[in-house]
KOLPA-300384 format. One record per residue (C-alpha): residue number from 0; x, y, z. Coordinates in steps of 0.5 Angstrom, whole numbers, plus 500, padded with zeros to 3 digits. Example, Ala and Ser with C-alpha at 12.3 -4.5 7.8 and 13.67 -1.06 7.14 Angstrom:
2
R; pos; c1; c2; c3
R; 0; 525; 491; 516 $
R; 1; 527; 498; 514 $
This chain:
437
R; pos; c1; c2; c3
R; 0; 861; 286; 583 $
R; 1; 856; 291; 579 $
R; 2; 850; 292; 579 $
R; 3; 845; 290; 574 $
R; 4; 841; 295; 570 $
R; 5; 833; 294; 568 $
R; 6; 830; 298; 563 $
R; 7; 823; 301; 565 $
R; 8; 818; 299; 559 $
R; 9; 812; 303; 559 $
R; 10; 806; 299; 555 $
R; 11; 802; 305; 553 $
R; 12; 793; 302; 551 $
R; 13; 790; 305; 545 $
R; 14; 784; 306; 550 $
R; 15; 786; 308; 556 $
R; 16; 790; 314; 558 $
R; 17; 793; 312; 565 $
R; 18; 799; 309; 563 $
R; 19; 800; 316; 558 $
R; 20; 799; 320; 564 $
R; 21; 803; 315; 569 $
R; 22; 809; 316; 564 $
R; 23; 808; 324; 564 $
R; 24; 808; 324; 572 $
R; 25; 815; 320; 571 $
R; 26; 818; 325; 566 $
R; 27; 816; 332; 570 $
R; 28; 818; 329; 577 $
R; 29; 824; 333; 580 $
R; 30; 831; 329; 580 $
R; 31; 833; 331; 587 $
R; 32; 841; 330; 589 $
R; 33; 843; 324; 591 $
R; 34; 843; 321; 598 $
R; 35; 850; 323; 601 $
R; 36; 852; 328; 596 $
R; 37; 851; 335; 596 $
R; 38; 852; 342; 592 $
R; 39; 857; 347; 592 $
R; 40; 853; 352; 592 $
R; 41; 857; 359; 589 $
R; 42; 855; 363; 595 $
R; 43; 859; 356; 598 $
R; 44; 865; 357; 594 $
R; 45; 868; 362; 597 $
R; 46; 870; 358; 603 $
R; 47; 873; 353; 599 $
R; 48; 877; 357; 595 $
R; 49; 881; 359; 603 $
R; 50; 881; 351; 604 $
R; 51; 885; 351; 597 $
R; 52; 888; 359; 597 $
R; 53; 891; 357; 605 $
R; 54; 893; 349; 602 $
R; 55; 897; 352; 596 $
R; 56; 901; 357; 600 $
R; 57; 903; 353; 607 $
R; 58; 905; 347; 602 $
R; 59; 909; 350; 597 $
R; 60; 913; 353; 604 $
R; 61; 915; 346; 606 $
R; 62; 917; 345; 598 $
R; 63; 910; 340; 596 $
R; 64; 908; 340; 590 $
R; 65; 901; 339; 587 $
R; 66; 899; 332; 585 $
R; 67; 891; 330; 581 $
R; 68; 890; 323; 581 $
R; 69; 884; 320; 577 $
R; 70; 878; 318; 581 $
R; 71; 877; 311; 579 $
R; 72; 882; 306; 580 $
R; 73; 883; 298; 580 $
R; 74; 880; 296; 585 $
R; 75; 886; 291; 586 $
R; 76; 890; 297; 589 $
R; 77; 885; 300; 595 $
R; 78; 884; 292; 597 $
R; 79; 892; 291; 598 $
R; 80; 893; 299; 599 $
R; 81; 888; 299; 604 $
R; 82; 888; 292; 607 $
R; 83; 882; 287; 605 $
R; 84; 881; 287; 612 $
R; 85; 880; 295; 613 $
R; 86; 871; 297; 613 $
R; 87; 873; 302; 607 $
R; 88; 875; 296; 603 $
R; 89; 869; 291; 606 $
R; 90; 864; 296; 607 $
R; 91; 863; 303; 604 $
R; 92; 867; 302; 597 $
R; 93; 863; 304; 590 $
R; 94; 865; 298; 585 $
R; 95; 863; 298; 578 $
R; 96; 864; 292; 572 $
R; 97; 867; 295; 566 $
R; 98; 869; 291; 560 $
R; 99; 872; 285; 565 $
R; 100; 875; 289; 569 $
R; 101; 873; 291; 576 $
R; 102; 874; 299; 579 $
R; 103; 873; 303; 583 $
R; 104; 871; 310; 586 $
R; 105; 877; 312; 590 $
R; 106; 875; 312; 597 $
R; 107; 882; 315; 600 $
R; 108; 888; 318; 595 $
R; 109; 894; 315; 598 $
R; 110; 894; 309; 594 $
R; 111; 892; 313; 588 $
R; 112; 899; 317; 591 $
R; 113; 904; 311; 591 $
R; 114; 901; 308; 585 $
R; 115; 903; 314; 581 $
R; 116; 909; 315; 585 $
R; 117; 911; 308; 582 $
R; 118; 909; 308; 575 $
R; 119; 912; 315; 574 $
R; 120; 918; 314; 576 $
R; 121; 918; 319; 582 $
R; 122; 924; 314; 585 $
R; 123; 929; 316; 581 $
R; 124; 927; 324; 584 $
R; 125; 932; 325; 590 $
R; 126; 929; 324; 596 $
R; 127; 924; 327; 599 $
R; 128; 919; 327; 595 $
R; 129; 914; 332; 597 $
R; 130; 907; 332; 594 $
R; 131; 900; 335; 596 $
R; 132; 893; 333; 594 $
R; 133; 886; 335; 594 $
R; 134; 879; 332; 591 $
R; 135; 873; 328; 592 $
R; 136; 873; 321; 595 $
R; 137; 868; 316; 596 $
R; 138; 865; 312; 602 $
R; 139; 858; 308; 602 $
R; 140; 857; 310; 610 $
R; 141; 851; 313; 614 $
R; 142; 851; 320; 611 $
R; 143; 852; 325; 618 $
R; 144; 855; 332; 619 $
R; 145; 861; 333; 616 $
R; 146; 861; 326; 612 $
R; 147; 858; 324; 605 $
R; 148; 858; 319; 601 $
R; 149; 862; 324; 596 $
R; 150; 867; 328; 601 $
R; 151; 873; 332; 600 $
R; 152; 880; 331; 602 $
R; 153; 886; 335; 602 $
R; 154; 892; 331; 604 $
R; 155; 900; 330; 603 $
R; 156; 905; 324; 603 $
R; 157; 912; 324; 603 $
R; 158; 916; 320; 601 $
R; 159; 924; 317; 601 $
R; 160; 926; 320; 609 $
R; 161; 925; 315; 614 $
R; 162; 928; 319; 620 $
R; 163; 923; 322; 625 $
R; 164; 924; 329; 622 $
R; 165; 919; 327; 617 $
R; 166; 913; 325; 622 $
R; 167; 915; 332; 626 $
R; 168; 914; 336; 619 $
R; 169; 909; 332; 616 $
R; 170; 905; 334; 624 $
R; 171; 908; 341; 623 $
R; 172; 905; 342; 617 $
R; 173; 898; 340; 619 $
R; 174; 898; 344; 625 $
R; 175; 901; 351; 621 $
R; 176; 896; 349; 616 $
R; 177; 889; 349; 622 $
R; 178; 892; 356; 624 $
R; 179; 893; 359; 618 $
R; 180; 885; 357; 617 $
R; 181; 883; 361; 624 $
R; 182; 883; 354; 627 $
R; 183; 887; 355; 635 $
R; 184; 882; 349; 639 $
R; 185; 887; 343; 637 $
R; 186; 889; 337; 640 $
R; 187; 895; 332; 637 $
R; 188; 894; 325; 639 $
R; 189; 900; 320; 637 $
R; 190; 903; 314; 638 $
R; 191; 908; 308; 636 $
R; 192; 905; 301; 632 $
R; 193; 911; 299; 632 $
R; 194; 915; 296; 626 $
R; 195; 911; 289; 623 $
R; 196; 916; 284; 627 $
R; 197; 915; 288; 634 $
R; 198; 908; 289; 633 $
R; 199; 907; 281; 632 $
R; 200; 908; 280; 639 $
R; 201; 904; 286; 642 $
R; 202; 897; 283; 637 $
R; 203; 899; 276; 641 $
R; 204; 898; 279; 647 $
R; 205; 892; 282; 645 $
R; 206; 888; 277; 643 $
R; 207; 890; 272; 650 $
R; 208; 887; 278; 654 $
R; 209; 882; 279; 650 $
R; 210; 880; 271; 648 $
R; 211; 875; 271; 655 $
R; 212; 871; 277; 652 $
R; 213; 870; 275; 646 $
R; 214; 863; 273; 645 $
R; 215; 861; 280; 648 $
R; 216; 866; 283; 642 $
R; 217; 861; 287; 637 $
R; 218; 861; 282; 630 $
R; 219; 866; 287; 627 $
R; 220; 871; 286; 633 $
R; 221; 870; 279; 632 $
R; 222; 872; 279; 625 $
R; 223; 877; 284; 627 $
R; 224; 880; 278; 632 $
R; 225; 883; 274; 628 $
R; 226; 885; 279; 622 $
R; 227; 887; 284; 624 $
R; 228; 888; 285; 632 $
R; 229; 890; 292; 632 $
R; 230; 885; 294; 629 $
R; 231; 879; 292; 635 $
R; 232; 882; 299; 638 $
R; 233; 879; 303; 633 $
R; 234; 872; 301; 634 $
R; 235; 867; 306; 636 $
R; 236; 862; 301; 639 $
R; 237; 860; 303; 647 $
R; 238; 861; 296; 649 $
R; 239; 867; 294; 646 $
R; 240; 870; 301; 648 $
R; 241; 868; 298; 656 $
R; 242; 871; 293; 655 $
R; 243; 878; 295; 652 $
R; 244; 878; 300; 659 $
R; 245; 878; 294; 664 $
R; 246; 884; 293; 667 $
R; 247; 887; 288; 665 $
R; 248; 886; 289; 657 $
R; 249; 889; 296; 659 $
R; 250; 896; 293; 663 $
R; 251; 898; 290; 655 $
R; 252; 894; 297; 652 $
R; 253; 899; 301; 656 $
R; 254; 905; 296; 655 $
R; 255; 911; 299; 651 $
R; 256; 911; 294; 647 $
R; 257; 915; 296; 641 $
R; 258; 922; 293; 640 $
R; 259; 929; 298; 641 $
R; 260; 930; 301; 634 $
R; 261; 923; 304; 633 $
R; 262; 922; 307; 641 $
R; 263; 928; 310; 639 $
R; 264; 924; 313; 633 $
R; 265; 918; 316; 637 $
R; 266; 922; 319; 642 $
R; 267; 927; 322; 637 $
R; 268; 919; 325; 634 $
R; 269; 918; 327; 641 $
R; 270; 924; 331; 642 $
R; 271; 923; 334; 635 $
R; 272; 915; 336; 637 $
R; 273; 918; 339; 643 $
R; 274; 923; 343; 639 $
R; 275; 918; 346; 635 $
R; 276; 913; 348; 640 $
R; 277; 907; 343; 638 $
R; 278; 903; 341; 643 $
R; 279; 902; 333; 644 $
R; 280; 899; 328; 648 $
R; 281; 901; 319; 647 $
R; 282; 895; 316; 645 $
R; 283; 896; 308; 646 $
R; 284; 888; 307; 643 $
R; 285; 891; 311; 637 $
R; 286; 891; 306; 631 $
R; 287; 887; 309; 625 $
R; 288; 884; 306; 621 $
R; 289; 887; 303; 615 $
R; 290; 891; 297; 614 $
R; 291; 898; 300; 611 $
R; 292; 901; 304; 618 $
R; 293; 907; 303; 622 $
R; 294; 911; 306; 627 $
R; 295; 908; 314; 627 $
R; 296; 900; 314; 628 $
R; 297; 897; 322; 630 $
R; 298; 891; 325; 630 $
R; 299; 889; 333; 631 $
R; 300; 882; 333; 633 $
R; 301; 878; 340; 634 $
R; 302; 874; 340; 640 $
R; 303; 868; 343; 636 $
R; 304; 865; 337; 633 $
R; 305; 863; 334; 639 $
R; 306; 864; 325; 639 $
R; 307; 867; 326; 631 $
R; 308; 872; 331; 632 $
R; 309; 879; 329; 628 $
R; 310; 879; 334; 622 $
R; 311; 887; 330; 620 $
R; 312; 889; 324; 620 $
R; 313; 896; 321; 618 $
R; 314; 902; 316; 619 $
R; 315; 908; 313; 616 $
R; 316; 907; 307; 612 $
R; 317; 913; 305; 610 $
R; 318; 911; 298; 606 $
R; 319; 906; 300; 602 $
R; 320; 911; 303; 596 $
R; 321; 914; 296; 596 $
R; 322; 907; 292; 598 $
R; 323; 905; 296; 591 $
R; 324; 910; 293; 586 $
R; 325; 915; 299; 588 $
R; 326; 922; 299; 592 $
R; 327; 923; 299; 599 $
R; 328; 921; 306; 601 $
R; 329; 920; 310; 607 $
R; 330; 914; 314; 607 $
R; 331; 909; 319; 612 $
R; 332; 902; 323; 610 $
R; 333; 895; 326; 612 $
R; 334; 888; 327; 610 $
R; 335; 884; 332; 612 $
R; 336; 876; 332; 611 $
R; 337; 874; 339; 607 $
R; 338; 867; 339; 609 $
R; 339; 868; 338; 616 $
R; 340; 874; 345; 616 $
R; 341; 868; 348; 613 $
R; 342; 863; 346; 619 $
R; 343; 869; 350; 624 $
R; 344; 869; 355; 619 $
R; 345; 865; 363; 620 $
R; 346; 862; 363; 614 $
R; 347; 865; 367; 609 $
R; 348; 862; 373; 606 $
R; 349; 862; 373; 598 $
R; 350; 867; 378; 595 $
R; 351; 864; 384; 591 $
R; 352; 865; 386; 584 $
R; 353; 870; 392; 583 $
R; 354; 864; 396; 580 $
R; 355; 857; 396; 577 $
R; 356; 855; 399; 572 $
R; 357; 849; 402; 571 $
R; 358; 846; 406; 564 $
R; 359; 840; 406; 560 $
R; 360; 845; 405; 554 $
R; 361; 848; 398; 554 $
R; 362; 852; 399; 548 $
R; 363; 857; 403; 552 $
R; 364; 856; 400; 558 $
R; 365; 859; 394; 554 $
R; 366; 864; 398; 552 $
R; 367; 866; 400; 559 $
R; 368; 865; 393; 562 $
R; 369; 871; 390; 557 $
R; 370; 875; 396; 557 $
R; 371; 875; 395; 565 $
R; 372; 875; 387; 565 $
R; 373; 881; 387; 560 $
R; 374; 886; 391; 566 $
R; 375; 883; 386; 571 $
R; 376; 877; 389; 574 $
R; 377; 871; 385; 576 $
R; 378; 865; 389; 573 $
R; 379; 858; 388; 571 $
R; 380; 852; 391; 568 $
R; 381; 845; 390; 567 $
R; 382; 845; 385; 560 $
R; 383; 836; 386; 561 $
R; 384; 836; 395; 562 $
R; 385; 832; 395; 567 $
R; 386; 831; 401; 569 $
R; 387; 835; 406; 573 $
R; 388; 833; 405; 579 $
R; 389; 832; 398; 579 $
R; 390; 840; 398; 577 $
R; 391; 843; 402; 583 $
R; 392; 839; 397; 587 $
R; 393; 842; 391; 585 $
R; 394; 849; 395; 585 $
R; 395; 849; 397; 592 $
R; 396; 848; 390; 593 $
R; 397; 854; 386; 589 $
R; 398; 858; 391; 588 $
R; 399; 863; 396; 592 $
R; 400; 862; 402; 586 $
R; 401; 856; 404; 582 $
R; 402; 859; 406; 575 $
R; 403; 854; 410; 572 $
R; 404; 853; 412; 565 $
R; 405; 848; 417; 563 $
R; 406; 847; 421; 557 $
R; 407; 851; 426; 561 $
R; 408; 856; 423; 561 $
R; 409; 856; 419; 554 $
R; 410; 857; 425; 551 $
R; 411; 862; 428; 556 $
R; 412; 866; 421; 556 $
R; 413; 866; 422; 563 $
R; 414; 863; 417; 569 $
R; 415; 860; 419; 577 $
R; 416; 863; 414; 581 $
R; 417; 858; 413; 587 $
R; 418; 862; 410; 593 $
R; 419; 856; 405; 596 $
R; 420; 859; 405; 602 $
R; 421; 860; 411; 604 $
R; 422; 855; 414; 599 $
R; 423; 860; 419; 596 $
R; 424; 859; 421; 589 $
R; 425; 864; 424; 583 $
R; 426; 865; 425; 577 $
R; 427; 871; 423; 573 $
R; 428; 873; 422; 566 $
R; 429; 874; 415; 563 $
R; 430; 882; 415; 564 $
R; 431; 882; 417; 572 $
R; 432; 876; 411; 574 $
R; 433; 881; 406; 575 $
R; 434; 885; 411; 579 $
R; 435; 878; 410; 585 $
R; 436; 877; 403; 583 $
């Protein structure tokens, strides 16, 4: 439910000035950020356009296209895409009432995904469908490096193969994508959930061994029991992670407990992650967190993110399509978190201008500026003409050249072009200056 609004009255006394001055001390207040989200600031935005320039070229080699699904949707599609038993849908949702109807704040995009594919049509296209996605998400949880409450993800989803070729090149693009960011310390973790029909027997299996330990269960593990068992693998609670390693909860963790048809599946995964060179390791405590995923599940960690250290996450989830009003169709995908990429990054340094120009006469220094704009250059000039001098301070340090236009030069048609590299200075009519930029 949405929250109500209160409006702040302010009843001001013909005599007295306090509530006057109280009233002006609210209005000067500095309104700072929201708890949980954050500025892009522009010295920052150079390391995202490499997350984006980096997802735009690696996707479109495997044939994805870009998809831009709204922020807000019906809260009904995340409680029956994520799982009404999912923490996301219990816990960290931004819901809000408009006009009768219940929304919210997309906390994940492969909902959104699946909700388009649907309503558009995309059945129809000859399978596969490959699309890609990045933006904000919203989750209500404890804000802590690499995590707000307003994040970024970049993510893809395929849809129509149900072959494990899919998982494996869902997994191959992710890792390709890591390396082309400079990232090389990586870990891929997978494991099999098995199809709905096999996965049953393994949850009863589950529950009667741990049906002695549930009173020492955290509360979430307890709700978790009846709803969703598999789930209890994912907690992050110090006691219950005790627990699961007990012997004898780990002889049925570690049990292959999937029917026929879907170890055949992971093992072919496994042939064709060997044939391409990923490295891997079988995780059996692997579940992920959201309520849609079958058969396929994975995780890439880094090992520069200490406890939290999974940058993807991903899996196949062949129900949802269908679970959403849709056909019966296979599908796979990721997400990656863009804030915590960003923390594995070197930071990267701001690109520079082509050329600063500096001149006492702004009407030809504009005049040049537009003339070099207008073929592609990137060029400044000191819009408030200050002096000289303070001008080829600032260019030396935004800019690679100094385009300096004095009274010589006007009358001349000319331009000195000083290299602030290497300190190299030339003259040079107007048509050869873009020879040197």
């Amino acid at each position: 439910m949405g929250k109500k609004l209160y409006k702040l009255r302010i009843y001001i006394h013909p005599i007295d000035n306090c509530y006057l001055n109280y009233y002006n001390l609210l209005m000067t207040k500095i309104i700072n950020v929201i708890k949980g989200t954050h500025d892009i600031l522009p010295q920052e935005v150079e390391q995202w356009h490499f997350l984006e320039e980096n997802a735009l070229k690696i996707f479109s080699r495997y044939g994805y296209k870009e998809i831009r699904t709204p922020i807000f949707e019906a809260t009904e599609l995340f409680a029956r895409g994520v799982g009404d038993t999912t923490d996301i849908v219990n816990k960290e949702m931004y819901t809000f009432e408009k006009s009768d109807r219940s929304l919210t704040l997309r906390p994940e995009n492969t909902a959104g995904v699946v909700r388009s594919y649907i309503e558009n049509g995309m059945s129809r296209l000859s399978p596969p469908v490959k699309l890609w996605y990045k933006g904000p998400m919203f989750r209500y949880e404890r804000p802590q490096k690499g995590r707000q409450r307003q994040f970024h993800q970049v993510g893809v989803e395929m849809f129509g193969v149900k072959d494990p070729t899919a998982d494996a090149e869902v997994i191959l693009m992710a890792v390709n994508y890591l390396k082309a960011l400079g990232l090389n310390d990586l870990e891929v973790e997978i494991n099999s959930l098995g199809c709905p029909k096999c996965r049953e027997e393994f949850k009863n299996k589950l529950k009667a061994v741990l049906k002695p330990e549930f009173n020492n269960l955290c509360e979430d593990c307890q709700n978790r029991y009846e709803k969703n068992p598999l789930r209890l693998l994912d907690c992050k609670v110090e006691n219950c992670k005790a627990i699961f390693e007990k012997p004898e909860i780990q002889k049925v963790i570690q049990s292959d407990f999937i029917c026929e048809e879907c170890a055949e599946h992971f093992s072919k995964l496994k042939t064709y992650l060997d044939k391409l060179g990923v490295k891997y390791a079988v995780n059996k405590l692997l579940v992920r967190g959201l309520d849609y995923y079958n058969r396929t599940v994975f995780e890439i960690k880094s090992n520069n993110l200490g406890s939290q250290n999974a940058v993807c996450g991903g899996g196949r989830y062949d129900s949802l399509v269908r679970n959403l009003g849709g056909e019966d169709t296979p599908a796979v995908g990721w997400a990656m978190g863009m804030e915590r990429l960003n923390s594995l990054l070197p930071t990267r340094e701001s690109k520079k201008l082509d050329g600063y120009i500096v001149s006492t006469s702004p009407a030809d220094a504009f005049e040049l500026a537009e003339e070099l704009r207008k073929d592609g250059y990137a060029i400044e000039f000191d819009l408030t003409n200050k002096k000289f001098t303070k001008q080829l301070e600032k260019a030396s340090k935004v800019a690679n050249y100094a385009l300096i236009l004095g009274e010589d030069e006007i009358k001349a048609g000319k331009v000195s072009v000083k290299n602030l590299a290497t300190s190299e200075q030339k003259t040079v009519s107007r048509q050869d200056l873009r020879s040197i930029l």
